[in-house]
N, C-alpha and C positions, 0 to 999 in steps of 0.2 A: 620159291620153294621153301618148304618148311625146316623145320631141325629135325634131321633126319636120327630115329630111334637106336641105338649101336645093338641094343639089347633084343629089339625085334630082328636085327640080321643075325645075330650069335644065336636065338630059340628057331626061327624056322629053316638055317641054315643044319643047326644041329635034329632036327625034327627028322628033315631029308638024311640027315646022318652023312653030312658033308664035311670033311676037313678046309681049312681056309683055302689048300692046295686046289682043291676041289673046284670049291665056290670059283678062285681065280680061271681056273681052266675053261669052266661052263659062261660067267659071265664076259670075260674077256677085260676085265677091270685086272688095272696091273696089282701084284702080292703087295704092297708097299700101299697103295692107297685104300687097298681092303683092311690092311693091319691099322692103319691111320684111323678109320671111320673107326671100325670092331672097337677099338682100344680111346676112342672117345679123343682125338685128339683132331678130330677132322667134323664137326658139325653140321656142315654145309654144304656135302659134297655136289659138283655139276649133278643139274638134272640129269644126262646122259648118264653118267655112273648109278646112278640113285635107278633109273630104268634099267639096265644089264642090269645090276644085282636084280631087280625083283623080279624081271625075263628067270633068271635064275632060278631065284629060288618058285616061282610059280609060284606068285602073289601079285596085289597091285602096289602099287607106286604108297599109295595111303593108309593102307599096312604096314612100311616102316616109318612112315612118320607117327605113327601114333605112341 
């Protein structure tokens, strides 16, 4: 899996007009490893996370890696 984008989850997250609260409730990815990725401090995250989030935000998987 690629280097996941932080900045493509903080614009289509924001797009939906989701707070991080939000995004954590819908994807089911814990606050702490949302805040991690968002804030660039986590690059890599499991596929499995990297899927929930884009489940989420209704996108694909290759939309945040870009």
């Amino acid at each position: 899996m690629g280097l996941i984008n932080s900045e493509n989850i903080k614009k289509y997250r924001n797009k939906l007009g989701l707070t991080q609260d939000d995004l954590v409730r819908k994807s089911g990815v814990k606050h702490t490893t949302l805040t991690k990725i968002e804030g660039d401090f986590v690059k890599k995250p499991s596929v499995q996370v990297i899927a929930k989030i884009a489940k989420a935000l209704d996108v694909s998987v290759e939309d945040l890696l870009k």
